[in-house]
Structure formats: structure tokens, C-alpha cells
C-alpha positions, 0 to 999 in steps of 0.5 A, a space after each residue: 579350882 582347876 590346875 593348869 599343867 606345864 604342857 597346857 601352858 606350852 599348848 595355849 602359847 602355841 595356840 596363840 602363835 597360831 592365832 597370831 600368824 592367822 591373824 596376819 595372813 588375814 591382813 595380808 590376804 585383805 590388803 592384796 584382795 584390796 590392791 588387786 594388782 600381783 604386781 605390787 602385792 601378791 595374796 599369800 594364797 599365790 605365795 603357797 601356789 607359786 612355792 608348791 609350783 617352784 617344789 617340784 622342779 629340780 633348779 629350786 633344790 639346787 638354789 637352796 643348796 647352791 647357798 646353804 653351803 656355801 653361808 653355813 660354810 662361811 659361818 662355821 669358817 667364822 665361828 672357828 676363827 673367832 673361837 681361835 682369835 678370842 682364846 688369842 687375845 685372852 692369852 696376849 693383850 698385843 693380839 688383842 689390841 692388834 685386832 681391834 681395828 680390823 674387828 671395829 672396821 668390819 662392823 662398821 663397814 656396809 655390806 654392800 662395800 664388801 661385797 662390790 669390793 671383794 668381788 674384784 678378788 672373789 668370784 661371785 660363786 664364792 662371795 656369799 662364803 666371804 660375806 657371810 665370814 666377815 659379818 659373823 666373825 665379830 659377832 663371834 670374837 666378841 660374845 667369846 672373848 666377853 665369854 672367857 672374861 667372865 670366867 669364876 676367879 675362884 675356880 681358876 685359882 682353885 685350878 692352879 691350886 689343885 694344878 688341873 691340866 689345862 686340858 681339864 681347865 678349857 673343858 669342867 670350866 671355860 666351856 661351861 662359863 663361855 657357852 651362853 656367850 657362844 651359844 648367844 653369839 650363834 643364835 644372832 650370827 646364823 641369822 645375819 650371816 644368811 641375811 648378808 649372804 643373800 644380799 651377797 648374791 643378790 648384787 653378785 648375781 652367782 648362777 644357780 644361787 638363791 640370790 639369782 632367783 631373787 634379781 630375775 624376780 625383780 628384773 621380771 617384776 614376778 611377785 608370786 616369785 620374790 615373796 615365794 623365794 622369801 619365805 624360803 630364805 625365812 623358813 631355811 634360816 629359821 629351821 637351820 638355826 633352831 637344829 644348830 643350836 638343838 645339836 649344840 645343847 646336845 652335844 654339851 649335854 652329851 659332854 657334862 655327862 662324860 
């Protein structure tokens, strides 16, 4: 009988993440073929045209960075808080129960309030860096703070044995019981947090902004357009969560080998 290697393994799955993506490019290229009007659904072949089209123009590269710094920036803003905010409530049970209103407010709060109500004290340029930090830094708080809780008992008490500095406490113990949970939190908030940010921009309109291309294709009733800027916003995301949480594994593989 034939053995089947690890990496024939990893090539069938591919093959099949590939059959699965033609396989529904087909159906959407039947069902626009079978409307026949762009206007409400537009052939992925249109899709790939209208984006090469959209490439080689310099305000499409702009777009794309006009948000992505400005979602990444609210989401390391959030991420650092909430690492900050967690270790806190770790530490003192006041700042816990303190935060928990604020915490329970943000997560059950639409982000369309947010937005229409921060945008009387932000400006719109701004809102998605707002947005984008109040929807991940629950995400963040909790997953970190469920994190540090979970920490090995014994190897705590073996460290106030042995009396390990504090220094060496947060990094041979608590970075390696509270990485899944980070690790976790940041694979879920990159996506909501570009997903609100987007949203953001949608209603605030920012110029130059992802956002802005969305709501003139809808106000033009461009098609080839809102699913061109939609496989970007996709494909953006996609790309920028698998190289963040590529460098997090390599920078604390890097740090375990120290």
C-alpha cells in the first residue's frame, strides 16, 4: 500500500480549497450570466477587470493606506490598552469591577451609535482609528484577562518559592499561559476591527478613504465597483491577519529561545 507523506496531505487540502473557490466562481459567474444586468450582480470576470483597472491608478493605493493605518493604528491602540487594562484588573479587583460597565456597554452598543455619536467629537478622517479601538479592546481585555487567570498555580507558588523576580515571573510563565488567549483574541479582533472600521468610514464619509469608494459606488450604482473595493477590503484583512499573527509566533518563538 502506498504511504501518503504529511506534505501530500497539505497539497490534497490545498487542492481542494481550490476546487472549492472554483467551484463557487462558477456559481456566481451562472447567476450573473443568468440575471444579465451588472447592476444587481456583476460576473467575477468584471470583478478582476474593474480591479486591474482600479490598480494602476494612484488614489486606489491611497485608499487602501488612508485605512489601513489608520484600523491597524486603532487596533494596536486597543491591543496595548487592553493588555494594560487586564494586567490591572489582575492586580486589583476595584479596577476590575470598575471596568466592567464600560466593558458590557461597548460590547452591547451597535457600531452605528458609535459612530454617528463620536463623529460630533471626532473628525470623520479620525472615526475609523476610534471605531476600530472601541470594538477590539473588549475583545482584547477579556481573552487577556481569562488568560492571566488561567495561569499554572504550582508554577506561581514554585516562583515565590524559589522567589523569581517579577521580570522573570511575566516572562518563563505568564507570556506562555496567556499567549493562546492573546493570540486568540488577535485573530478575531483584526477581523471585526477592519470590518467596523470600514463601516466606520462608510457612514462618515472620510475622503480618500476605503469607505468613500464604497458610498459613491452605491450612490452611482457602480457594481463592478462596490464587489471590486470588496474583495480588496477581503483580501487586505485576510493578508494582514495571517502576517501579524505569523510575526507573533516568530517573535515568541525568538523570545523561548533566548
Amino acid at each position: 500500500m502506498a504511504s501518503t507523506s504529511p506534505s501530500d496531505g497539505g497539497s490534497r487540502r490545498n487542492a481542494i480549497r481550490v476546487w472549492s473557490v472554483l467551484l463557487w466562481l462558477a456559481v456566481w459567474q451562472i447567476a450573473a450570466m443568468a440575471i444579465g444586468h451588472d447592476i444587481l450582480l456583476v460576473s467575477p470576470v468584471t470583478v478582476v477587470r474593474r480591479l486591474v483597472e482600479l490598480a494602476v491608478t494612484g488614489s486606489f493605493w491611497n485608499s487602501i493606506g488612508f485605512s489601513l493605518l489608520r484600523i491597524i493604528g486603532g487596533f494596536f491602540l486597543a491591543a496595548g490598552t487592553g493588555l494594560l487594562f487586564a494586567a490591572a484588573s489582575y492586580r486589583f479587583r476595584a479596577i476590575e469591577i470598575m471596568l466592567e460597565p464600560p466593558m458590557q456597554t461597548i460590547k452591547a452598543t451597535p457600531v452605528a451609535s458609535f459612530v454617528i455619536l463620536i463623529l460630533i467629537w471626532v473628525p470623520s478622517r479620525n472615526l475609523s482609528v476610534v471605531i476600530s479601538f472601541l470594538m477590539v479592546l473588549p475583545i482584547m481585555y477579556t481573552n487577556v484577562l481569562a488568560g492571566i487567570r488561567s495561569t499554572d498555580r504550582q508554577l506561581l507558588e514554585m516562583a515565590d518559592v524559589f522567589r523569581v523576580p517579577t521580570g522573570r515571573r511575566i516572562r518563563y510563565i505568564y507570556v506562555s499561559q496567556v499567549l493562546p488567549y492573546f493570540r486568540s483574541a488577535c485573530s478575531v479582533a483584526l477581523g471585526l476591527g477592519w470590518k467596523s472600521g470600514i463601516a466606520a468610514e462608510v457612514i462618515g464619509i472620510p475622503v480618500g478613504s476605503i469607505g468613500e469608494k464604497l458610498y459613491q459606488s452605491k450612490i452611482f450604482l457602480d457594481t463592478p465597483d462596490l464587489f471590486a473595493w470588496t474583495l480588496v477590503i477581503i483580501v487586505v484583512s485576510v493578508c494582514f491577519e495571517k502576517l501579524f499573527l505569523k510575526m507573533l509566533d516568530a517573535a515568541v518563538g525568538k523570545l523561548e529561545r533566548m
